[in-house]
C-alpha positions, -999 to 999 in steps of 0.1 A, spaced: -233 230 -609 -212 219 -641 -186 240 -654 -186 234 -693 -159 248 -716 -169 264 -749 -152 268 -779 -121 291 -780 -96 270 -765 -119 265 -733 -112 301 -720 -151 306 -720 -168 285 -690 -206 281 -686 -221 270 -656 -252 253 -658 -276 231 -634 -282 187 -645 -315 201 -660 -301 224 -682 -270 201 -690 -295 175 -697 -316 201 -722 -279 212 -737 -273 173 -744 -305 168 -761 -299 193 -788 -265 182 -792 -275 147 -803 -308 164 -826 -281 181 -846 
């Protein structure tokens, strides 16, 4: 589990499995 801070200072955490990080990172780099 990866703990991933947001926008807003990094008050707002998501947690997220490697597959979904990986998924996450993908459309990071298409934009």
């Amino acid at each position: 589990v990866m703990r991933v801070p947001l926008e807003g200072g990094g008050r707002l955490v998501i947690e997220m499995n490697a597959q979904e990080a990986a998924e996450l990172g993908g459309l990071l780099q298409a934009v």
